[in-house]
N, CA and C atoms of all chains as a GROMACS GRO file, in nm:
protein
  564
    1UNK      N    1   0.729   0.983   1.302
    1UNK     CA    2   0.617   1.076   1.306
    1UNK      C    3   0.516   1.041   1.415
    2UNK      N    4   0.519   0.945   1.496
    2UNK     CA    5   0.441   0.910   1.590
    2UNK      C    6   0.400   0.969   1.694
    3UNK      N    7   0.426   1.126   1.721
    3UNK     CA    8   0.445   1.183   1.844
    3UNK      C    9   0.388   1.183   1.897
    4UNK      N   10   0.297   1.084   1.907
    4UNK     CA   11   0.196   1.063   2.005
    4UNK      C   12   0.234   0.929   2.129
    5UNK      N   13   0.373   0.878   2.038
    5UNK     CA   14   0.355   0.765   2.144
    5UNK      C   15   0.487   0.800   2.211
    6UNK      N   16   0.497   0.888   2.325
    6UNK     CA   17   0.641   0.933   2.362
    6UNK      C   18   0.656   0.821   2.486
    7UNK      N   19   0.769   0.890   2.559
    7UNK     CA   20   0.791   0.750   2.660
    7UNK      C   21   0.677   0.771   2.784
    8UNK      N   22   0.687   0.692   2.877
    8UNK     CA   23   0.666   0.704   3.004
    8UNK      C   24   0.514   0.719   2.971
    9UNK      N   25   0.461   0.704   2.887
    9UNK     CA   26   0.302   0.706   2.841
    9UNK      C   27   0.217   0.570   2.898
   10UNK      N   28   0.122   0.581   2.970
   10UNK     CA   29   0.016   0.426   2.980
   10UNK      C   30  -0.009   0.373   2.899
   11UNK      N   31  -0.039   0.218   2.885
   11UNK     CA   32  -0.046   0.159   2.776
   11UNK      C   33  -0.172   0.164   2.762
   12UNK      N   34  -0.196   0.217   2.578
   12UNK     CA   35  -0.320   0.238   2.551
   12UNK      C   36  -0.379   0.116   2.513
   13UNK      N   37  -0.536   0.151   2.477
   13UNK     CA   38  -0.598  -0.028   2.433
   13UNK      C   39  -0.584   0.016   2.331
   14UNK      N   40  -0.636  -0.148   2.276
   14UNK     CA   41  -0.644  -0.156   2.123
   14UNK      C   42  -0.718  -0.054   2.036
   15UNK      N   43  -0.836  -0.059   2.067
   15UNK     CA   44  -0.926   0.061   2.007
   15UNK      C   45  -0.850   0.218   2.000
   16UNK      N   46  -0.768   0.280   2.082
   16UNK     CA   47  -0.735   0.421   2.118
   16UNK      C   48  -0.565   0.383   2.046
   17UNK      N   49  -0.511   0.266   2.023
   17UNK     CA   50  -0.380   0.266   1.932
   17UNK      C   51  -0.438   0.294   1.750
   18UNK      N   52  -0.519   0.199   1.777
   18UNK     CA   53  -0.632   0.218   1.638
   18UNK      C   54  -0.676   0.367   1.605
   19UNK      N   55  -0.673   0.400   1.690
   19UNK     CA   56  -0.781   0.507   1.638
   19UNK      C   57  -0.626   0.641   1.616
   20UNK      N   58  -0.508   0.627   1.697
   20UNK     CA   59  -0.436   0.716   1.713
   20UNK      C   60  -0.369   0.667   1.584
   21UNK      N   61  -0.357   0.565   1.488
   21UNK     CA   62  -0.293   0.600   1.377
   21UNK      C   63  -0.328   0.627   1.269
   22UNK      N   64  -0.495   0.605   1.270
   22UNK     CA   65  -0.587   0.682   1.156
   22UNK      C   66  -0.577   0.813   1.171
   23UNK      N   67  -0.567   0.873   1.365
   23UNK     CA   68  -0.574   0.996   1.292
   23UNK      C   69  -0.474   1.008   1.242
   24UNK      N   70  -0.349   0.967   1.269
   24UNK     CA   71  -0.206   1.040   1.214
   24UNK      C   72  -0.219   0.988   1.056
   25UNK      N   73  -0.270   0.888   1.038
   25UNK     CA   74  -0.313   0.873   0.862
   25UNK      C   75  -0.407   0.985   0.802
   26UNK      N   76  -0.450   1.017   0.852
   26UNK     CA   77  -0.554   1.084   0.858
   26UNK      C   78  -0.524   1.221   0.853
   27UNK      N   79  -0.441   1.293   0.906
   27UNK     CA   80  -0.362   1.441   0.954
   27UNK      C   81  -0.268   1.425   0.845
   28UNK      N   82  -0.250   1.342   0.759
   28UNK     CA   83  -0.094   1.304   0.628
   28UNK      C   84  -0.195   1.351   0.464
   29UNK      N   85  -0.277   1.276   0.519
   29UNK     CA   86  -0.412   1.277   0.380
   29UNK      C   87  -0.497   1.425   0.410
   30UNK      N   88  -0.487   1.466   0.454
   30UNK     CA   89  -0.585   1.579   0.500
   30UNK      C   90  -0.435   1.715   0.396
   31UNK      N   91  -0.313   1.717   0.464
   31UNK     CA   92  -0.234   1.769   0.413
   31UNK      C   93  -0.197   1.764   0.259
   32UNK      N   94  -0.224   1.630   0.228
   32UNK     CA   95  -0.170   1.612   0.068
   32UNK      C   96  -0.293   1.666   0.016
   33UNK      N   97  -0.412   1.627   0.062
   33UNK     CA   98  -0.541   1.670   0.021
   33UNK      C   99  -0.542   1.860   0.014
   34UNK      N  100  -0.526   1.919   0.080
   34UNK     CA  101  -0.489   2.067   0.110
   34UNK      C  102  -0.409   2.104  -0.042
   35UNK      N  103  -0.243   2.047   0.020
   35UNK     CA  104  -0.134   2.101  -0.107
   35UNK      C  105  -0.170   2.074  -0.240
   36UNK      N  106  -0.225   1.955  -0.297
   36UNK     CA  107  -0.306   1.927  -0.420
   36UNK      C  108  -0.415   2.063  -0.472
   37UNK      N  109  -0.465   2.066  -0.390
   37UNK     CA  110  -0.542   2.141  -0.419
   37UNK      C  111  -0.509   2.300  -0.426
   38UNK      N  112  -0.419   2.375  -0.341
   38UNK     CA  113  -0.360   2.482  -0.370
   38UNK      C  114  -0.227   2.464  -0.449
   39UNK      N  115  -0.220   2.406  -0.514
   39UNK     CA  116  -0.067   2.348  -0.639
   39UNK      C  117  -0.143   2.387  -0.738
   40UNK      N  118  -0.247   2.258  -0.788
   40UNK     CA  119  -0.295   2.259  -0.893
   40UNK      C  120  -0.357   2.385  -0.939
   41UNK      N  121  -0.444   2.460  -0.843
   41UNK     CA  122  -0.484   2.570  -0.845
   41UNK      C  123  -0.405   2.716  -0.905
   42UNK      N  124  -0.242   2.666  -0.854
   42UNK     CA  125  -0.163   2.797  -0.852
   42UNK      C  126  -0.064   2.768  -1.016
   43UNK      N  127  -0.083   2.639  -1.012
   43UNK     CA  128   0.037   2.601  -1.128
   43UNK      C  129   0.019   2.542  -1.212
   44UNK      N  130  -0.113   2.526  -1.217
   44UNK     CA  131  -0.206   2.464  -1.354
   44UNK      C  132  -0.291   2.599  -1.467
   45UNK      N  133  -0.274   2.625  -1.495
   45UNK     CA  134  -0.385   2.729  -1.560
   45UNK      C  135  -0.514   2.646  -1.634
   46UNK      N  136  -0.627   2.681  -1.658
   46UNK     CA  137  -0.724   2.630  -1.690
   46UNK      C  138  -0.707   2.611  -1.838
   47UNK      N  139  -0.622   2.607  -1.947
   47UNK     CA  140  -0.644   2.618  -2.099
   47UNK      C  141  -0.669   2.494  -2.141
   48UNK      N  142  -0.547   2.385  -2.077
   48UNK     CA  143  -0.541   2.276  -2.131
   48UNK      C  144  -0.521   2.223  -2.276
   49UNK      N  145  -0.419   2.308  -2.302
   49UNK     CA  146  -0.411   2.306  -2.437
   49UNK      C  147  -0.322   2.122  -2.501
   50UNK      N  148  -0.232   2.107  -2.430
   50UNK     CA  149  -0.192   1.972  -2.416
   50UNK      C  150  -0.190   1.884  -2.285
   51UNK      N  151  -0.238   1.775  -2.347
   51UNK     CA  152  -0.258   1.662  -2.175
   51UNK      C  153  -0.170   1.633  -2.143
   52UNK      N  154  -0.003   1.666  -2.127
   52UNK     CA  155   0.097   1.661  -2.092
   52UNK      C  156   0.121   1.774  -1.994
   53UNK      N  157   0.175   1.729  -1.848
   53UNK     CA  158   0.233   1.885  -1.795
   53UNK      C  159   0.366   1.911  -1.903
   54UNK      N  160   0.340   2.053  -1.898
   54UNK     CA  161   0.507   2.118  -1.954
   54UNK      C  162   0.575   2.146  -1.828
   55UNK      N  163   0.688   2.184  -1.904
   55UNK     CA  164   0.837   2.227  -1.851
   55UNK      C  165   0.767   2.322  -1.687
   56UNK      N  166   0.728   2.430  -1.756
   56UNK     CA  167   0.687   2.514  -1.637
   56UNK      C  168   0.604   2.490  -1.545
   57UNK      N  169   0.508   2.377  -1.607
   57UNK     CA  170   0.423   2.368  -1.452
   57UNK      C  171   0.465   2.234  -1.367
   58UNK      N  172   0.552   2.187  -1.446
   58UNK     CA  173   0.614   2.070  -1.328
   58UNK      C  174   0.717   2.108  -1.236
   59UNK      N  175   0.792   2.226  -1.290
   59UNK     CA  176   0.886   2.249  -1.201
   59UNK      C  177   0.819   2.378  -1.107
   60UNK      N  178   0.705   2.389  -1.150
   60UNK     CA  179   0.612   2.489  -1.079
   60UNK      C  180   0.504   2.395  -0.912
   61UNK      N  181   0.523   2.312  -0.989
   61UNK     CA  182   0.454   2.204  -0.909
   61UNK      C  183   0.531   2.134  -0.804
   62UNK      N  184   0.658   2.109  -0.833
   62UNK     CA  185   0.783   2.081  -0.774
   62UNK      C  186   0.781   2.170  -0.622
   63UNK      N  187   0.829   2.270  -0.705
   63UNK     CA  188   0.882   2.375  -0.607
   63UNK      C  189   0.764   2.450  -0.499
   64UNK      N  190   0.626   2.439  -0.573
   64UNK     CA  191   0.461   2.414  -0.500
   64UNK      C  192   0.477   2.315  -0.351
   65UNK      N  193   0.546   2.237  -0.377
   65UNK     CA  194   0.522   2.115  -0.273
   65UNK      C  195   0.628   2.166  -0.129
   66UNK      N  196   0.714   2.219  -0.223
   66UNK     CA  197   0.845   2.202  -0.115
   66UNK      C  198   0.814   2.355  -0.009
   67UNK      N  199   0.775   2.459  -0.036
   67UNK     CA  200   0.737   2.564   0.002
   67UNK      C  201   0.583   2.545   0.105
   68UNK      N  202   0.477   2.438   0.034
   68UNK     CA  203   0.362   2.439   0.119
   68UNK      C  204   0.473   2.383   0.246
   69UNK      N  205   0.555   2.247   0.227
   69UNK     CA  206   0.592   2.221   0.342
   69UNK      C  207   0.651   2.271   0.466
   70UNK      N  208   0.710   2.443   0.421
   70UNK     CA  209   0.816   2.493   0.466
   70UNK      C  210   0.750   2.577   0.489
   71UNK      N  211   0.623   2.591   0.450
   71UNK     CA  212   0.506   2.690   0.541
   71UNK      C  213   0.468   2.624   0.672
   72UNK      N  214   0.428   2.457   0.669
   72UNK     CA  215   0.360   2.400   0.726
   72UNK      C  216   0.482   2.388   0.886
   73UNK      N  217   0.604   2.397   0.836
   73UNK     CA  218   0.698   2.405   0.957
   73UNK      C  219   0.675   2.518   1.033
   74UNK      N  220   0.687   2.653   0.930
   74UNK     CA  221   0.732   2.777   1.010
   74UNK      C  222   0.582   2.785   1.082
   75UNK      N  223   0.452   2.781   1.072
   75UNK     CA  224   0.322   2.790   1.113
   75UNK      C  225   0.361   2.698   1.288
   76UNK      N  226   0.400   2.550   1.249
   76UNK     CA  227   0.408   2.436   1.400
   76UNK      C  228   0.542   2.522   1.478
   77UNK      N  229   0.642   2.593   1.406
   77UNK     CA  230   0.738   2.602   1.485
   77UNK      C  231   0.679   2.737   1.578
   78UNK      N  232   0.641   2.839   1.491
   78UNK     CA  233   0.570   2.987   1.553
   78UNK      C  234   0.484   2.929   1.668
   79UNK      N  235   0.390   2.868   1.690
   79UNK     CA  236   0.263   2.832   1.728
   79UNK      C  237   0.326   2.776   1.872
   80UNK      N  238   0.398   2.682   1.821
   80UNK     CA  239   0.504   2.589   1.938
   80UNK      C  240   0.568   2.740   2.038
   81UNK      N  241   0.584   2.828   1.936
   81UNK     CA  242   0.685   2.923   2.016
   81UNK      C  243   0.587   3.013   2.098
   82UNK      N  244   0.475   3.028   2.082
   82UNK     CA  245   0.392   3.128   2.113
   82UNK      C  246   0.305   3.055   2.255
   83UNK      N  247   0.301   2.899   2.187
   83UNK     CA  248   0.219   2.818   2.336
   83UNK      C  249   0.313   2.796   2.423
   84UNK      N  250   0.459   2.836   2.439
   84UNK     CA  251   0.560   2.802   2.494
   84UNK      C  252   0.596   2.930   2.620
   85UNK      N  253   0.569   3.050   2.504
   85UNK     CA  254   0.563   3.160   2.586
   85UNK      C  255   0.465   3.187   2.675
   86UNK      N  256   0.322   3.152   2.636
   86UNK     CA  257   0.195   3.166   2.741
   86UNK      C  258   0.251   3.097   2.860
   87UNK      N  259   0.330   3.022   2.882
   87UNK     CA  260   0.340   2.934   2.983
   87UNK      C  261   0.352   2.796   2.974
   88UNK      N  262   0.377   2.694   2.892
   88UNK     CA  263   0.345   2.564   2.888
   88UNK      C  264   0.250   2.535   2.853
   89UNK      N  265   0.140   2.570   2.772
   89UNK     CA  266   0.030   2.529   2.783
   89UNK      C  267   0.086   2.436   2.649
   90UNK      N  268   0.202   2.445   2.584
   90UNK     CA  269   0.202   2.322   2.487
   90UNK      C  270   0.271   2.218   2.516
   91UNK      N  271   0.268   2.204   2.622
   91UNK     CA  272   0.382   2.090   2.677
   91UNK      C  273   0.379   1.973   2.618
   92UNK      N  274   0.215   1.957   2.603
   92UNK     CA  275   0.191   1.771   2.527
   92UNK      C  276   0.228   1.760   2.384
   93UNK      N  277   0.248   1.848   2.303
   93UNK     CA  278   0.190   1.862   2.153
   93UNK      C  279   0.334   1.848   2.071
   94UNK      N  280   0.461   1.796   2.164
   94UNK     CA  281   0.526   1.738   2.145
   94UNK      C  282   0.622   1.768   1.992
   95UNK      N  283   0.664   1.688   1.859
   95UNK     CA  284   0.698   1.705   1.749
   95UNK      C  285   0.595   1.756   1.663
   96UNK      N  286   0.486   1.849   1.702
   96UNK     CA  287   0.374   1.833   1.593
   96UNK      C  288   0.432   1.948   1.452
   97UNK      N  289   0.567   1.931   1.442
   97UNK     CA  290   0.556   1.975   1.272
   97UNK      C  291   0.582   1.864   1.198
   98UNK      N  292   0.507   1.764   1.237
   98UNK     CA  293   0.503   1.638   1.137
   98UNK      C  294   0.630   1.569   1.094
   99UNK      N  295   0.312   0.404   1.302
   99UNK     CA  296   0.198   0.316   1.300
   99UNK      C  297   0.288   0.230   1.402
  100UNK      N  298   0.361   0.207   1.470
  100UNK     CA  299   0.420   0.124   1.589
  100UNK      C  300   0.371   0.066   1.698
  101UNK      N  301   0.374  -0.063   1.737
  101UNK     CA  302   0.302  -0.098   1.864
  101UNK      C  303   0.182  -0.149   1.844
  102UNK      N  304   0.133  -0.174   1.693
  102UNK     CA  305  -0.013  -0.245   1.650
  102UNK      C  306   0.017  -0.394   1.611
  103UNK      N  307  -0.062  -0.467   1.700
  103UNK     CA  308  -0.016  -0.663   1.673
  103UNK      C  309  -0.077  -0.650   1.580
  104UNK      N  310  -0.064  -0.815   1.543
  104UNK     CA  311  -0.152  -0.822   1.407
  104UNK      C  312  -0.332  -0.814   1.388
  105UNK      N  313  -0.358  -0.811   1.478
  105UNK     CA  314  -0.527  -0.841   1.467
  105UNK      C  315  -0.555  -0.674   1.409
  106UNK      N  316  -0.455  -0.590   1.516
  106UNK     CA  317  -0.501  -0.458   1.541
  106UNK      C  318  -0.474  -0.389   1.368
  107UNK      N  319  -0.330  -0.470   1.358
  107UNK     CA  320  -0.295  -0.412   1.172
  107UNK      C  321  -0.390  -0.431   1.088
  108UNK      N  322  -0.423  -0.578   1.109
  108UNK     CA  323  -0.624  -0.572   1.041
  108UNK      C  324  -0.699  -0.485   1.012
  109UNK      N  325  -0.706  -0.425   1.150
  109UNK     CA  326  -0.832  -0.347   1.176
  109UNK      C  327  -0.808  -0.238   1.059
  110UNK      N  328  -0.669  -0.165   1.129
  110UNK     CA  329  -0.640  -0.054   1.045
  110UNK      C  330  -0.630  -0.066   0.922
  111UNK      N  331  -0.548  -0.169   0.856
  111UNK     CA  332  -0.585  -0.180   0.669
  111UNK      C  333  -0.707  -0.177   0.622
  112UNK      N  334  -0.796  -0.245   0.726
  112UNK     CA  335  -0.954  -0.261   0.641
  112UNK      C  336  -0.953  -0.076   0.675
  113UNK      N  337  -0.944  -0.029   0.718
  113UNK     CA  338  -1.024   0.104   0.756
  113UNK      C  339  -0.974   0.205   0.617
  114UNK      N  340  -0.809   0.152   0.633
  114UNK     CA  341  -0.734   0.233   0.558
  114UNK      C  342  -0.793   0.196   0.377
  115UNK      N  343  -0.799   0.082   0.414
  115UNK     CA  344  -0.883   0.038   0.231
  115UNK      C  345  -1.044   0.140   0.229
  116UNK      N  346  -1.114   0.144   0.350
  116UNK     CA  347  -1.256   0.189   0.288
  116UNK      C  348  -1.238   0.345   0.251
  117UNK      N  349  -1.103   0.418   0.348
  117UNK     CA  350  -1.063   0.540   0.340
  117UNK      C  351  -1.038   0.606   0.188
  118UNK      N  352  -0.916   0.520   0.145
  118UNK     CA  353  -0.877   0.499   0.009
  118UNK      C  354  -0.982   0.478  -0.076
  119UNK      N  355  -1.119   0.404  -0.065
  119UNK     CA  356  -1.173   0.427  -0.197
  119UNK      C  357  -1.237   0.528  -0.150
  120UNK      N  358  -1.302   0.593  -0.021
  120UNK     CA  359  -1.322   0.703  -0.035
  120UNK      C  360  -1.287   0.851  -0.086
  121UNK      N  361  -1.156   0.856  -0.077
  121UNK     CA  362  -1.050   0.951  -0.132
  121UNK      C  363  -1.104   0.909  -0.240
  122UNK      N  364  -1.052   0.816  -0.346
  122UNK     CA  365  -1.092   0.787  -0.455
  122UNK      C  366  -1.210   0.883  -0.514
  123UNK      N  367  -1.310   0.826  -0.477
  123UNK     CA  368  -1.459   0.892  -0.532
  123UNK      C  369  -1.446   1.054  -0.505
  124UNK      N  370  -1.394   1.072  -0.396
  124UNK     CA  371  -1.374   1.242  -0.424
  124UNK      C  372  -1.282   1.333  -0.522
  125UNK      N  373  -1.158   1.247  -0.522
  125UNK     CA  374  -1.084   1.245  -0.604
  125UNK      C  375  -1.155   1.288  -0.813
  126UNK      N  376  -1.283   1.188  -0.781
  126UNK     CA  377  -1.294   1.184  -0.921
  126UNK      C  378  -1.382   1.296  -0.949
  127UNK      N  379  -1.492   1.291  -0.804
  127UNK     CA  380  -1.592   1.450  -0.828
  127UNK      C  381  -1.546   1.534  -0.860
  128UNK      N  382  -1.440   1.565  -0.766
  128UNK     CA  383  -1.338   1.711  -0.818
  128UNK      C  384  -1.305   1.734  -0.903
  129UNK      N  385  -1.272   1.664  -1.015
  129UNK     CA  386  -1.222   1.596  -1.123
  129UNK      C  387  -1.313   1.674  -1.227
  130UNK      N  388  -1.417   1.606  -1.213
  130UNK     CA  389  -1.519   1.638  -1.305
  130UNK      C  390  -1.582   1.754  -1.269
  131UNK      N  391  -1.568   1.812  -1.155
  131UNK     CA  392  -1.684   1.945  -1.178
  131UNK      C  393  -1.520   2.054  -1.212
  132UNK      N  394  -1.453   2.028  -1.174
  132UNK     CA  395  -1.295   2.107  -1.243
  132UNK      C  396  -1.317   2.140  -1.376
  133UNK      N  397  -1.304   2.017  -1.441
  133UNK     CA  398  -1.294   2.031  -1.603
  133UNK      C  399  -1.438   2.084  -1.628
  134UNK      N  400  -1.537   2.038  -1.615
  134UNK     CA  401  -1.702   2.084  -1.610
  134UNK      C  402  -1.649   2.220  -1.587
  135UNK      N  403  -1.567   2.311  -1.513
  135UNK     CA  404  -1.592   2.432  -1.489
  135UNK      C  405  -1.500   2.508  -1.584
  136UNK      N  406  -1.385   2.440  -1.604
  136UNK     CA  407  -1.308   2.488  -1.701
  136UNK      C  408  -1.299   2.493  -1.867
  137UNK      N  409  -1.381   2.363  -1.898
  137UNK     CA  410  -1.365   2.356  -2.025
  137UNK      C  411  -1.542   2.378  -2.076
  138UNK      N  412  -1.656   2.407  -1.986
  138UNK     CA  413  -1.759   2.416  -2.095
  138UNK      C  414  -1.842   2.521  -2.028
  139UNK      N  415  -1.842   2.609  -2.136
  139UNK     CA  416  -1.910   2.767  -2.117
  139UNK      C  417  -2.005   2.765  -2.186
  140UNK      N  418  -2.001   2.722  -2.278
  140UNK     CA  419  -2.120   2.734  -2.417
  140UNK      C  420  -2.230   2.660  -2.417
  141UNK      N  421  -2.368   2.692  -2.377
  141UNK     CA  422  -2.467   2.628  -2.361
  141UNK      C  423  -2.543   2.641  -2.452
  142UNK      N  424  -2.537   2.698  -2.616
  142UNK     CA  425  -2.609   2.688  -2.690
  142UNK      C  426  -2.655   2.557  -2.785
  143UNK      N  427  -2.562   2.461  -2.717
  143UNK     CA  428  -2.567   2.333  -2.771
  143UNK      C  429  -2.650   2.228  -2.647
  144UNK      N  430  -2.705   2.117  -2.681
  144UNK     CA  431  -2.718   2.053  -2.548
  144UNK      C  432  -2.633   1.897  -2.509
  145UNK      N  433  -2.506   1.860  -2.630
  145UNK     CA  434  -2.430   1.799  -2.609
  145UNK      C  435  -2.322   1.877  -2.598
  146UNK      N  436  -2.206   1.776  -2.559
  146UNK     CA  437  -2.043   1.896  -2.577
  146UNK      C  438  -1.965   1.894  -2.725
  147UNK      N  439  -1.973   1.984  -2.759
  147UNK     CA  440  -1.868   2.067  -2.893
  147UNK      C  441  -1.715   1.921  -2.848
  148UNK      N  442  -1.697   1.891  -3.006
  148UNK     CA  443  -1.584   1.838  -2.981
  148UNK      C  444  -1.473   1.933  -2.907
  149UNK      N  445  -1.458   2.054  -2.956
  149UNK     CA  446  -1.380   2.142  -2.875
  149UNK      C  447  -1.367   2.106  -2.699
  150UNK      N  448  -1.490   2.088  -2.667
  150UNK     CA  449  -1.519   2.116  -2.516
  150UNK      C  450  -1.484   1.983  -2.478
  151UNK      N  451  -1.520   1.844  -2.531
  151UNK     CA  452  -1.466   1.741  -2.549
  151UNK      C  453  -1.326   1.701  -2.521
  152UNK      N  454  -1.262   1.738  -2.620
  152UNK     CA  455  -1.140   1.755  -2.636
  152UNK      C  456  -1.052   1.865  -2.509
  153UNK      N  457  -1.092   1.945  -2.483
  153UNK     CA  458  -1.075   2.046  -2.358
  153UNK      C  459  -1.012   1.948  -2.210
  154UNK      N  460  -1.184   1.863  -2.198
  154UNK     CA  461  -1.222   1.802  -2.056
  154UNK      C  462  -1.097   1.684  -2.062
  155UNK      N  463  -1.075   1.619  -2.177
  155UNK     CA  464  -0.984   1.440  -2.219
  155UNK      C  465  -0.858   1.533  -2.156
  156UNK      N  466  -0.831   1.680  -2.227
  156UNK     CA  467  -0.676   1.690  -2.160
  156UNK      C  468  -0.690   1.715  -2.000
  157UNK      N  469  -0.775   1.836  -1.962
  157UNK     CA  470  -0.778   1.835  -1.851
  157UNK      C  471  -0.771   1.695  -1.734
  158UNK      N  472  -0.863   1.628  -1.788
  158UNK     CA  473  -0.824   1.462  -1.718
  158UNK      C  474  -0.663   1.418  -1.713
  159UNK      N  475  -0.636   1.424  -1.808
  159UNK     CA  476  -0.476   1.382  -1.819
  159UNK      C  477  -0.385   1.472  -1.783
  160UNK      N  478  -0.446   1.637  -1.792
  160UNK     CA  479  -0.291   1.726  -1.676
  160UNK      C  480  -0.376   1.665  -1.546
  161UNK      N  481  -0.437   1.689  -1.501
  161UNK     CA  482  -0.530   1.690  -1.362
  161UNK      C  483  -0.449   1.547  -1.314
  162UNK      N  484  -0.425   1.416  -1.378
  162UNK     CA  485  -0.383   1.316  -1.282
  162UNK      C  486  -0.245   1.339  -1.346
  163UNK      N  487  -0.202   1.384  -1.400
  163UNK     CA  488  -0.050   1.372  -1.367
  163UNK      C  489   0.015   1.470  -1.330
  164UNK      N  490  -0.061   1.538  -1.316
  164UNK     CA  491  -0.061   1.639  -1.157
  164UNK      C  492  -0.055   1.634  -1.049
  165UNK      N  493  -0.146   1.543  -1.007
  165UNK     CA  494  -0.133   1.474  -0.880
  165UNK      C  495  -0.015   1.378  -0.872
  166UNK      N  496   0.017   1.252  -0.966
  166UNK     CA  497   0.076   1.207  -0.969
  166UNK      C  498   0.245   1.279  -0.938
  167UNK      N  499   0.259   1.355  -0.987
  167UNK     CA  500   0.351   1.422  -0.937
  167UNK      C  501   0.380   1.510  -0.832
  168UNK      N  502   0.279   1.543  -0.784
  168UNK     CA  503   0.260   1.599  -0.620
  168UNK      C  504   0.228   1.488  -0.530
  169UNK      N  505   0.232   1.371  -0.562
  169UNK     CA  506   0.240   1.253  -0.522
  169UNK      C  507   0.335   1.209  -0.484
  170UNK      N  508   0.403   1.218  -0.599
  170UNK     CA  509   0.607   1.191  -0.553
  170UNK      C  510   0.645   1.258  -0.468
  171UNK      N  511   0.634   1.422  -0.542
  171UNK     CA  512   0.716   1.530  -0.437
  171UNK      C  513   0.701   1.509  -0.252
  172UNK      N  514   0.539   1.507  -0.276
  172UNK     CA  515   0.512   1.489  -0.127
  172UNK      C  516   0.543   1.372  -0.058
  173UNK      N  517   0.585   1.237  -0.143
  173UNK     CA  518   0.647   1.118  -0.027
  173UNK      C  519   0.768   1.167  -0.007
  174UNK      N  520   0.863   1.207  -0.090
  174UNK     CA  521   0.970   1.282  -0.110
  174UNK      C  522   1.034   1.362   0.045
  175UNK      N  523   0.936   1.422   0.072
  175UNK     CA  524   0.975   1.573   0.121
  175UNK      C  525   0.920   1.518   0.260
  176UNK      N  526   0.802   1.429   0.251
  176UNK     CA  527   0.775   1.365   0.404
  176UNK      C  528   0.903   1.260   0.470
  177UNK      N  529   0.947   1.199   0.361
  177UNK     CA  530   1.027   1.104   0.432
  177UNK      C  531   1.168   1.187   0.450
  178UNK      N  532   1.191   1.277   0.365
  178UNK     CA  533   1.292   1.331   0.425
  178UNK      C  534   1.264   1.404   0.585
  179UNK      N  535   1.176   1.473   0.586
  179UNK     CA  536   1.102   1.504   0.699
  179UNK      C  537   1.115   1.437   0.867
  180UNK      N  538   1.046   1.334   0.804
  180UNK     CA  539   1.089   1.236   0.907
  180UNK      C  540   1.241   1.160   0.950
  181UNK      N  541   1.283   1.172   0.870
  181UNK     CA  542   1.469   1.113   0.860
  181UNK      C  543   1.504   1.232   0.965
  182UNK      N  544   1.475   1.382   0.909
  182UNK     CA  545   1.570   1.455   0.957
  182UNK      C  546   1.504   1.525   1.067
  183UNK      N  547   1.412   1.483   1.108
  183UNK     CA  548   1.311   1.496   1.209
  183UNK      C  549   1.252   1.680   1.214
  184UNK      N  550   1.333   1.746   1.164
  184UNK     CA  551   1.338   1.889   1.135
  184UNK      C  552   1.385   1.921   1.026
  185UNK      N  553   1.278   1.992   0.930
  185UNK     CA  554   1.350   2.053   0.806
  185UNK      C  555   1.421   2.149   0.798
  186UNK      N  556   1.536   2.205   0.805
  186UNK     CA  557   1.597   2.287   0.824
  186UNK      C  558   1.588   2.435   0.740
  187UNK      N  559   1.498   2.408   0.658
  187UNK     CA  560   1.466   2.522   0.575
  187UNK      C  561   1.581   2.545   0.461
  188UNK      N  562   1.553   2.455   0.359
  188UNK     CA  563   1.685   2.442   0.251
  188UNK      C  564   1.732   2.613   0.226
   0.00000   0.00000   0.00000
């Protein structure tokens, strides 16, 4: 997932290697932070009738995760395809569907 | 995370630890104004109704094993991710 460190790149300093894997820590937590929050939202209902998930909202929750991800592709792959067509203007941005 | 010596891995764990309890504490606000929003309507009292009580204890317990399980899914689905460098769209 590093696509930031491709070949033929200058060697960065310490501070700017530092800082380039918080953000990519950072761009991972931001995402789980996101899908959590539109999961729970979509596949939790508010009753709370038992503190156990059931049957339906785990496999609701399941299948929640695998779909945000398969959004999060088709969004980097479109985007990739669209900065590709302007001309290159995405040349740097490399693997960015994570 | 590749290409960080050890001083530099330092750096980043301490950062990554103050991050983590940060998450943490948000983690728990959310938490509580969630169930606060879900389980108590009734203000004719000025403590909580065992009902409402009882409401917030489950909500705590779906709410983290909720996560906990979008926890899995999502290391799950990242590391496959990364293995296959492209998800192919099952």
């Amino acid at each position: 997932m590093s696509f930031l460190f491709g070949g033929g790149r200058p060697q960065l300093s310490s501070a700017e290697k530092i800082a380039a894997a918080e953000t990519e820590v950072e761009m991972i937590s931001d995402m789980f932070n996101r899908l959590s929050q539109s999961c729970t939202k979509k596949c939790i209902p508010p009753e709370y009738r038992e503190p156990d998930l059931n049957k339906g909202e785990s496999v609701c929750l399941d299948r929640c995760v695998s779909k945000f991800f398969e959004v999060n592709m088709k969004v980097s792959e479109k985007m990739q395809g669209e900065a590709a067509q302007k001309g290159g203007a995405g040349g740097g941005m490399g693997g960015f569907g994570m | 995370m590749d290409g960080l010596n050890a001083s530099e891995q330092r750096e980043f764990q301490g950062r990554m630890e103050k991050k983590q309890m940060k998450e943490f504490m948000t983690m728990y606000s959310n938490l509580v104004q969630r169930c606060f929003d879900d389980c108590v309507n009734d203000f004719t009292t000025k403590s909580l109704h065992s009902k409402e009580e009882g409401c917030v204890m489950k909500c705590v317990d779906k709410y983290l094993k909720g996560s906990e399980r979008l926890g899995q899914r999502f290391q799950e689905q990242n590391a496959a991710m990364m293995q296959s460098g492209q998800l192919p769209g099952r």
